[in-house]
TIRO-2110 file (N, C-alpha, C; in Angstrom, 1 decimal):
// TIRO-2110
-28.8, 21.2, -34.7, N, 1, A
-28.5, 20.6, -33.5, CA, 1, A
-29.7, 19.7, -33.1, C, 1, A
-29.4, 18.8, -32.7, N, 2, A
-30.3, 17.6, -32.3, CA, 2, A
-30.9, 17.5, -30.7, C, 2, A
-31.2, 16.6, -30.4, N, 3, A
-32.0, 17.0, -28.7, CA, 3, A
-30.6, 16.4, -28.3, C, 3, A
-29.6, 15.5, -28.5, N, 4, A
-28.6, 15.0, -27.9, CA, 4, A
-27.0, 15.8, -28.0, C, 4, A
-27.1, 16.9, -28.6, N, 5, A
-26.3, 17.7, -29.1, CA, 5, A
-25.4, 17.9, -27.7, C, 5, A
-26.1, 18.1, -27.1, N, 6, A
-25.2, 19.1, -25.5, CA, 6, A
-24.2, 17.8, -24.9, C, 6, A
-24.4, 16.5, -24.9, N, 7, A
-23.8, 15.5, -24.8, CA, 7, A
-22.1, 15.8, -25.7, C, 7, A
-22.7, 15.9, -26.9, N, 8, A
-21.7, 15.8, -28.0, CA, 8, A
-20.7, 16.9, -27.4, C, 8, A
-21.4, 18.0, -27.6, N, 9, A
-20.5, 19.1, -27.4, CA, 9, A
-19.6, 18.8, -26.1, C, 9, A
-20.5, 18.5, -25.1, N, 10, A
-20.1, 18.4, -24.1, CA, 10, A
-18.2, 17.5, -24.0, C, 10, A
-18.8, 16.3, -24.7, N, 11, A
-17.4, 15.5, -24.8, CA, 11, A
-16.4, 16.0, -26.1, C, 11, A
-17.1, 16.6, -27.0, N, 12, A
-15.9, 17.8, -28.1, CA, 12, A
-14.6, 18.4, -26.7, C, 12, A
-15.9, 19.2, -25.9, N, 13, A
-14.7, 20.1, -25.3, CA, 13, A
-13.7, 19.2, -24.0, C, 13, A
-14.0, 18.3, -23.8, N, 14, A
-13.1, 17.5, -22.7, CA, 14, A
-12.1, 17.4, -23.2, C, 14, A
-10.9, 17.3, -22.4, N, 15, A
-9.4, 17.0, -22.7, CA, 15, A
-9.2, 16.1, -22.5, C, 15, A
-10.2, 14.8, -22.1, N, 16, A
-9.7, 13.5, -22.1, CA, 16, A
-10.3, 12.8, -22.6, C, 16, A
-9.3, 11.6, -22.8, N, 17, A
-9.6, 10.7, -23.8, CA, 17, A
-10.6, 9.6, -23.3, C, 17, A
-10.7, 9.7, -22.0, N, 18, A
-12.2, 8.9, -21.6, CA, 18, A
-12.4, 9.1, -20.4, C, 18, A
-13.8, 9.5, -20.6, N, 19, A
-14.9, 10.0, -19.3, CA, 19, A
-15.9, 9.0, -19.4, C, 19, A
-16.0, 9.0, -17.7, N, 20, A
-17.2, 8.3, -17.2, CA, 20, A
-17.7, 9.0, -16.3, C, 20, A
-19.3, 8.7, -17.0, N, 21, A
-20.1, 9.4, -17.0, CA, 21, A
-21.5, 8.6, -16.1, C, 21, A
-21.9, 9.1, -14.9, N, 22, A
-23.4, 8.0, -14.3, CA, 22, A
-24.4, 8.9, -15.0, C, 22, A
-25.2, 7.8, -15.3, N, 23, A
-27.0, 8.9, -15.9, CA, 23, A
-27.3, 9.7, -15.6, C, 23, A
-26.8, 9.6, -14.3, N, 24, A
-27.5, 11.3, -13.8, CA, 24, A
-27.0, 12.4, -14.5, C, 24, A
-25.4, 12.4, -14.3, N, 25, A
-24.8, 13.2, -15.0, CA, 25, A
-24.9, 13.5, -16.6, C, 25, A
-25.2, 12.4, -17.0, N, 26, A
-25.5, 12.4, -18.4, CA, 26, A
-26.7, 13.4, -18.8, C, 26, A
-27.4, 13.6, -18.0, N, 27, A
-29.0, 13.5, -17.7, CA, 27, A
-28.3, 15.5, -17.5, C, 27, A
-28.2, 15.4, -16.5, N, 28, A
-27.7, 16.8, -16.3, CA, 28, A
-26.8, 17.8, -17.6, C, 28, A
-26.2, 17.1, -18.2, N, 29, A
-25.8, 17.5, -19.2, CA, 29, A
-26.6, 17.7, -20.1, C, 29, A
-27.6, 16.6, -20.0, N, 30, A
-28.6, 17.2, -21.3, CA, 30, A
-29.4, 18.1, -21.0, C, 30, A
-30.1, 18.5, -19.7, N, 31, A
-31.0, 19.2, -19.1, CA, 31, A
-32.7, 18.1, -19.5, C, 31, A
-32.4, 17.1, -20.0, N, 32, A
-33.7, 16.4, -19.5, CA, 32, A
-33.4, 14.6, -19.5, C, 32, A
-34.5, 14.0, -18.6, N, 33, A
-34.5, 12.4, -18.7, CA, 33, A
-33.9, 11.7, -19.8, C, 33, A
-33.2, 10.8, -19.6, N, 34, A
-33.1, 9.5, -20.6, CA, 34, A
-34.0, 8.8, -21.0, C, 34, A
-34.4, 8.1, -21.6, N, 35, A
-35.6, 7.5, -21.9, CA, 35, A
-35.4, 6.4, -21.0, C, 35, A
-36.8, 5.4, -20.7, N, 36, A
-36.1, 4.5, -19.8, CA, 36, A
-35.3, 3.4, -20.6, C, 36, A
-35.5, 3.3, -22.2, N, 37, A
-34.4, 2.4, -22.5, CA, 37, A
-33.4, 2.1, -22.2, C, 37, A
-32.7, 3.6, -22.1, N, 38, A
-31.2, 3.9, -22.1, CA, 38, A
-30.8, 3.3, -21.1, C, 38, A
-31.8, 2.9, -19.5, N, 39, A
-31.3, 2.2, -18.0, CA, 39, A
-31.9, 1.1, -18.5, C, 39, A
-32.3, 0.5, -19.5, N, 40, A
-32.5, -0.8, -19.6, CA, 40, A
-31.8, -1.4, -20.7, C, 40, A
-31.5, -1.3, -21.8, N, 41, A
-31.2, -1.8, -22.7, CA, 41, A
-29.8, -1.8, -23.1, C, 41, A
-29.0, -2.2, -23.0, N, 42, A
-27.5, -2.3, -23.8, CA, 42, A
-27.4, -1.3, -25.4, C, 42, A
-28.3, -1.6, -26.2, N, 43, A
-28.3, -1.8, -27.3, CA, 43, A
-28.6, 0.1, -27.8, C, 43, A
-29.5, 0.7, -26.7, N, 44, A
-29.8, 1.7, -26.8, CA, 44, A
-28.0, 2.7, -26.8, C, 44, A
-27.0, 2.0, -26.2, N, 45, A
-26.4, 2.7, -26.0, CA, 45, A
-25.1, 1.9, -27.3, C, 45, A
-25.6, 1.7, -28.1, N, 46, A
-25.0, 0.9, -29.1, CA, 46, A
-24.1, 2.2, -30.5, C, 46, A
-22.7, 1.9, -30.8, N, 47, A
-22.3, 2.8, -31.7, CA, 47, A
-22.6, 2.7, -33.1, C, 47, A
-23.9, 2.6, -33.2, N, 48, A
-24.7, 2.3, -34.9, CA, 48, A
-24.9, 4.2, -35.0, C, 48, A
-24.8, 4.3, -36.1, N, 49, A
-25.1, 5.7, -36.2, CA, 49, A
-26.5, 5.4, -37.4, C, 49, A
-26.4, 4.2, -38.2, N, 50, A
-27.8, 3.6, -39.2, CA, 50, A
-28.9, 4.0, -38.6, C, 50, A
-29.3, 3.1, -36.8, N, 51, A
-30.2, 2.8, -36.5, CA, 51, A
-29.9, 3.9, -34.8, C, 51, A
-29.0, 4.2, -34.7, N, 52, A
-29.5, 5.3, -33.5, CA, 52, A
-29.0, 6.4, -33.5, C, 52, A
-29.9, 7.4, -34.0, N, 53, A
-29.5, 8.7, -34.0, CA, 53, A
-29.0, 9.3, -33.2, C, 53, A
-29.7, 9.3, -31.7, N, 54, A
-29.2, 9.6, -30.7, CA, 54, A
-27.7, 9.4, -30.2, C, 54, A
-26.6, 8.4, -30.6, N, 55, A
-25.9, 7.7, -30.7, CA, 55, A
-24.9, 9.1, -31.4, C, 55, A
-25.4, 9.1, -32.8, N, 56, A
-24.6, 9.8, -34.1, CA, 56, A
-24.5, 11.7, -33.7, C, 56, A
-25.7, 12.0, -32.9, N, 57, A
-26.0, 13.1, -32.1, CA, 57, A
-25.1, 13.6, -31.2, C, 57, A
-25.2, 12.4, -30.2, N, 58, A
-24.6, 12.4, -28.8, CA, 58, A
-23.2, 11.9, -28.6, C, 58, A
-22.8, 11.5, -29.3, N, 59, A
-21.2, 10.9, -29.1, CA, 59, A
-20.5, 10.4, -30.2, C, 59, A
-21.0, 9.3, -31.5, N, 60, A
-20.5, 9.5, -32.8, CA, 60, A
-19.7, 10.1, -33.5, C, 60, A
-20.6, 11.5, -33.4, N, 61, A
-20.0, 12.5, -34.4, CA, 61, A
-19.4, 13.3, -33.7, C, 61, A
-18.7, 13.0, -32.7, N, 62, A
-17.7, 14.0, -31.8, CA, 62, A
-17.0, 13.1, -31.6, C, 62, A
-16.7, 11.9, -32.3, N, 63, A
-15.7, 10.7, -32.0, CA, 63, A
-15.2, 10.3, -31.2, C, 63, A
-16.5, 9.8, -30.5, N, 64, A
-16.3, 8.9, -29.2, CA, 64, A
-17.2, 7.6, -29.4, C, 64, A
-16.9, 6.5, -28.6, N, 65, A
-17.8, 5.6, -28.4, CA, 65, A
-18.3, 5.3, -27.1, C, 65, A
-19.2, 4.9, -27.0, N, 66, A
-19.6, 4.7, -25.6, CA, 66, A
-19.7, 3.0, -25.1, C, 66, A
-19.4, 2.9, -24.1, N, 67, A
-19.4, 1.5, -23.5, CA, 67, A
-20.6, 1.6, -22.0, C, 67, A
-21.7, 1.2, -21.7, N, 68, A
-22.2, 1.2, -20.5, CA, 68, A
-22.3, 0.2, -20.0, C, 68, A
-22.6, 0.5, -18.6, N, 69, A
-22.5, -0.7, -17.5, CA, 69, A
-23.5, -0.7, -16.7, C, 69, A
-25.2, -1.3, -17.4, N, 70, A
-26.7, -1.1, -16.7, CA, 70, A
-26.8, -0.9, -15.0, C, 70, A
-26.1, -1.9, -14.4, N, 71, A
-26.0, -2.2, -13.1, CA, 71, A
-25.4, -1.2, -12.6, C, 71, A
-24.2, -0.4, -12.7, N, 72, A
-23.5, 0.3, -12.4, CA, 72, A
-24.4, 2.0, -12.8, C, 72, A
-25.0, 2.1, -13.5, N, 73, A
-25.9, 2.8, -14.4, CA, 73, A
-24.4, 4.3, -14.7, C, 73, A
-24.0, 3.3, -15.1, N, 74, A
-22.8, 4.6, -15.7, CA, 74, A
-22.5, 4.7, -17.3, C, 74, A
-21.8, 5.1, -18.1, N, 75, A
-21.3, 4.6, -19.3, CA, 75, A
-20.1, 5.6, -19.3, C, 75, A
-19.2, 4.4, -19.7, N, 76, A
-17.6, 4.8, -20.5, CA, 76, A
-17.4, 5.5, -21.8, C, 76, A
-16.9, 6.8, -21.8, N, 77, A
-17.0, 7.3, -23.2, CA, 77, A
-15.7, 7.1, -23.8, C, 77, A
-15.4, 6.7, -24.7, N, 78, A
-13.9, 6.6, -25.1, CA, 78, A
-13.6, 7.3, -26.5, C, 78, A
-12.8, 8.0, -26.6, N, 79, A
-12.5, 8.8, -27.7, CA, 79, A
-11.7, 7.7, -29.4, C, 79, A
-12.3, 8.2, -30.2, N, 80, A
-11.6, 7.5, -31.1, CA, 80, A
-10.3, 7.9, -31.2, C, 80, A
-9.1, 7.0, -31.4, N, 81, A
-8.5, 7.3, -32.1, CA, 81, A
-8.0, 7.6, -33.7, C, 81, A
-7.9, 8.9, -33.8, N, 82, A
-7.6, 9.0, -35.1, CA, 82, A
-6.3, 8.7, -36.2, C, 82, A
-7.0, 7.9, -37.3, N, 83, A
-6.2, 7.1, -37.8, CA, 83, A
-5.2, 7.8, -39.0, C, 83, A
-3.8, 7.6, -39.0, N, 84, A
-3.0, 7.7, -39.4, CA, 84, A
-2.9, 7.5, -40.5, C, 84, A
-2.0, 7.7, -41.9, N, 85, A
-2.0, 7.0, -43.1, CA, 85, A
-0.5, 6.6, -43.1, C, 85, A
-0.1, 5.2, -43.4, N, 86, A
1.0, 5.0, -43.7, CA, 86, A
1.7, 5.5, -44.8, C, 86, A
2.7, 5.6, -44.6, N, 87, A
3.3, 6.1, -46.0, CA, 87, A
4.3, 5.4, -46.3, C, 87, A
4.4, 4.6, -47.7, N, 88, A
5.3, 3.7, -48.3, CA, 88, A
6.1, 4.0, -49.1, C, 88, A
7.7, 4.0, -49.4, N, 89, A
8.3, 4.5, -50.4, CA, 89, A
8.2, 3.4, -51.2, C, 89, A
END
């Protein structure tokens, strides 16, 4: 488990397909601060799992993506949808 794990879990066990979530609360879920990137930067909150672990930790790998809104200091978590296989006769 990683430092951003509790996020993850956190949105595993939700029954909805998209929560919004203010820093604070984010913050509270993890039991410590954001870095200040995360209130500054867009990119910090970006769905690369290559280049942000925190990302692959925290929401990724529990198949969600996150959308934030600096000014609003919130972020939209949106659940992936999982994809289907067509089947062709």
């Amino acid at each position: 488990m990683g430092k951003y794990s509790k996020l993850g879990i956190h949105l595993k066990n939700s029954e909805k397909t998209i929560l919004k979530l203010t820093f604070d609360e984010v913050e509270s879920i993890l039991g410590f601060p954001l870095p200040k990137s995360a209130r500054t930067y867009q990119a910090w909150w970006a769905n690369n799992a290559d280049s942000h672990t925190h990302a692959l930790d925290g929401w990724l790998a529990m198949g969600w993506k996150a959308r934030v809104d600096l000014i609003k200091q919130t972020v939209i978590f949106t659940k992936k949808e999982k994809s289907t296989a067509i089947q062709q006769n």
